[in-house]
C-alpha positions, -999 to 999 in steps of 0.1 A, spaced: 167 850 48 135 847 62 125 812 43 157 795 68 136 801 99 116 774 112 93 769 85 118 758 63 114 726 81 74 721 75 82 694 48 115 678 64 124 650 42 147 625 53 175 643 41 168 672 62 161 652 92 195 633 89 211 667 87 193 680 120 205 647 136 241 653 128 235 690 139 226 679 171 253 653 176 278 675 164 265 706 187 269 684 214 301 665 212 315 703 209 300 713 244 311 681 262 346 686 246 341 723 263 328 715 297 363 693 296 383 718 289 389 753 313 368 771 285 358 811 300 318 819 295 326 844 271 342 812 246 313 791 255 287 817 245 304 828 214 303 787 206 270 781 206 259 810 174 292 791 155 274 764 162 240 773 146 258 789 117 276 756 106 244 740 113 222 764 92 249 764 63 252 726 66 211 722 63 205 748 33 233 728 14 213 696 17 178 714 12 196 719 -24 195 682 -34 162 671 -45 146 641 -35 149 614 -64 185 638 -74 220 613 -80 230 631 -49 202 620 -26 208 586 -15 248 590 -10 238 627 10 215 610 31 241 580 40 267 601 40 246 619 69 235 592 88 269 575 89 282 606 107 255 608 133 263 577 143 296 583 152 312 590 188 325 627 192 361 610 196 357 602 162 343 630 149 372 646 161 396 624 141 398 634 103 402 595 93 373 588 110 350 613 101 349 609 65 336 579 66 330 555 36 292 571 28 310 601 25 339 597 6 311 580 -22 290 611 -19 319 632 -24 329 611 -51 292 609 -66 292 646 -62 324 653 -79 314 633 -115 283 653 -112 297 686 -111 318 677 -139 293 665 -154 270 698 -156 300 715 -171 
């Protein structure tokens, strides 16, 4: 437990950065789709530790691939192609797996069958 805290991030690669980026985006989009919507304080504050937790599970899962891994490149697009998107369409399943990411899942799936 202790390693996740902040000096997990010392050595942030690009990777990891891309995956803070889309953290940030995504932590966002959710509290502007909440400040829309009649949300009470005790939903909004139970949001934001949801929030961290899918952003802490989402950045050890990239801290797993190895710079120079198969799995780098299409992570890191895969990332970067969602950060870039608008919170209307990161609300929209079609849109959110975008092209980077269907190849990384792709990429990701021969590799697992290929460790077995």
């Amino acid at each position: 437990g202790l390693l996740l805290a902040g000096s997990a991030w010392a050595g942030a690669d690009d990777l990891t950065e891309a995956a803070e980026g889309l953290c940030v985006n995504i932590k966002s989009c959710a509290l502007e789709k909440i400040a829309k919507e009649n949300v009470t304080d005790e939903m909004r504050s139970m949001m934001g530790p949801m929030m961290d937790n899918m952003c802490d599970a989402m950045q050890s899962k990239v801290q797993e691939v190895p710079e120079g891994h198969e799995l780098y490149e299409p992570a890191l697009l895969c990332m970067r192609s969602m950060e870039s998107l608008t919170c209307a369409q990161m609300q929209d399943e079609d849109q959110v797996m975008t092209p980077a990411c269907k190849e990384y899942e792709r990429v990701a799936r021969e590799a697992e069958a290929a460790d077995k």
